[in-house]
N, C-alpha and C positions, 0 to 999 in steps of 0.2 A: 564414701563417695557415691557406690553404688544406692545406698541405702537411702540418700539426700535426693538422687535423681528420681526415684522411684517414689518419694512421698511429694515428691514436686510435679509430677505427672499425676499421679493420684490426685492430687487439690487441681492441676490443669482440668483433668478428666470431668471432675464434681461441677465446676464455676461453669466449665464450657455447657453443661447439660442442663444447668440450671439457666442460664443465660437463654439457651435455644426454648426452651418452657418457659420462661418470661413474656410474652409475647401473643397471651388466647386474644385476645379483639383482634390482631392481623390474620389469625387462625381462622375465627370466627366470619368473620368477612368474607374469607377466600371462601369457605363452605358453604356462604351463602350463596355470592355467584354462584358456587356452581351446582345447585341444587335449583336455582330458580333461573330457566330460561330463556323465561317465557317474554316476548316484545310489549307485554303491558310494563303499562310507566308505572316503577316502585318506588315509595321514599319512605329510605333508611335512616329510624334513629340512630344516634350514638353518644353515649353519653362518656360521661369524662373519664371515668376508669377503664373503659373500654378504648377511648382514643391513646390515653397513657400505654395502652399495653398491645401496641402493635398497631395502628389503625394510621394512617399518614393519606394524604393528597394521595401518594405512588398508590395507594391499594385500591384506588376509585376506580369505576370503570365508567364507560358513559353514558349516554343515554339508551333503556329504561331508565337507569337506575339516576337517583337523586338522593343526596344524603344531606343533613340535617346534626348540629354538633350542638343546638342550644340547649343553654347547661339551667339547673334549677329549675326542670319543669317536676311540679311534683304528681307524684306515683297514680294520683288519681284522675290527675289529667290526661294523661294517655289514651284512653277510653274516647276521650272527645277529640282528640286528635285524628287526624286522617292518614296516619303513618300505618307501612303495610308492612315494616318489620320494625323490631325494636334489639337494641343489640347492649346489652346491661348487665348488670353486678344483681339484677333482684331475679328471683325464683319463678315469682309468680306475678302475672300483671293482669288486673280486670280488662277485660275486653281482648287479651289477648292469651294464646296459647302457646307453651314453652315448647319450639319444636327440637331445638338439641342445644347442650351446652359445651364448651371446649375446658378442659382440665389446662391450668396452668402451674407453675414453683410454686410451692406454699412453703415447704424447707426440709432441710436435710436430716435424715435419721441416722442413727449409729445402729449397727445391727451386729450381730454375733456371728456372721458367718463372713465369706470371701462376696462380695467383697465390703469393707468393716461399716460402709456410707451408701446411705440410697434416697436417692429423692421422691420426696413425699407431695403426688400433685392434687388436686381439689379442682373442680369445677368450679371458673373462677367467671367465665361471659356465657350468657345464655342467650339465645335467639329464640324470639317472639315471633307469632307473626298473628297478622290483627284477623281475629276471628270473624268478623264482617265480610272476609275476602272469600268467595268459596273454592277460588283456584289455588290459593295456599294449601288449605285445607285436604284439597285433592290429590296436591304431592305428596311422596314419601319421605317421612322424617323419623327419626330415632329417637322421638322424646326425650326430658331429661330425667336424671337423677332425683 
C-alpha cells in the first residue's frame, strides 16, 4: 500500500512539473513586461506556438503595449514589418536580435540516481526585438542560447 502511494506521488510530482514548464510564451511575455518600461507604444508579435503555450487576453497589459496574433506571416516578412518585439519558436530573425529565450517541457528522462525521472527542458520561445529600435537595444538582455 505504502509502496502504490509513493509511485503515485512520484508520477503526481513528474505530470505536476512538467505541466508548470509547459507554458514558456506566458513566461516569455511576463519577461518582456518587465524588462521593457518604457511609455513608448510597442507592438508585440505572437505567433501560434507561442500563444498555445501560455500567451492568453489575461497576460496583456495595455497601453504601450499592443499585440498582434496573425498567423502565417513568413519569416521574411518580419524585417518589413514595424513590430518592436517578436515572440516565436525561430532562433534567428533578419532584422531582428534574439534578446532571451524561455526553456519549456521537452520530456522526461530516466536517470540512475535518486531521484529515477528528471525533466528534460529546451528553449522553446525566444524574444526578438527589432533591431531598427535603438532603445531596445539599450536595455539589458541575457541573449539566447
Amino acid at each position: 500500500m505504502l509502496g502504490a502511494f509513493l509511485v503515485s506521488l512520484g508520477y503526481s510530482t513528474v505530470t505536476f512539473m512538467a505541466s508548470y514548464n509547459n507554458y514558456p510564451g506566458g513566461y516569455a511575455l511576463k519577461a518582456l513586461h518587465e524588462a521593457d518600461s518604457s511609455v513608448k507604444e510597442k507592438m508585440v508579435h505572437i505567433d501560434a506556438f507561442t500563444a498555445m503555450s501560455g500567451v492568453s487576453r489575461f497576460c496583456e497589459n495595455e497601453y504601450p503595449w499592443r499585440y498582434s496574433k496573425e498567423e502565417e506571416i513568413p519569416i521574411e516578412e518580419f524585417e518589413k514589418r514595424n513590430f518592436t518585439y517578436l515572440l516565436n519558436e525561430h532562433r534567428s530573425i533578419g532584422g531582428y536580435q534574439c534578446l532571451f529565450a524561455v526553456d519549456g517541457f521537452s520530456r522526461v528522462k530516466l536517470t540512475p540516481q535518486i531521484p529515477p525521472l528528471s525533466l528534460v527542458k529546451e528553449p522553446k520561445v525566444f524574444a526578438h526585438g527589432n533591431t531598427r529600435d535603438p532603445d531596445i537595444l539599450s536595455l539589458s538582455w541575457p541573449g539566447c542560447p
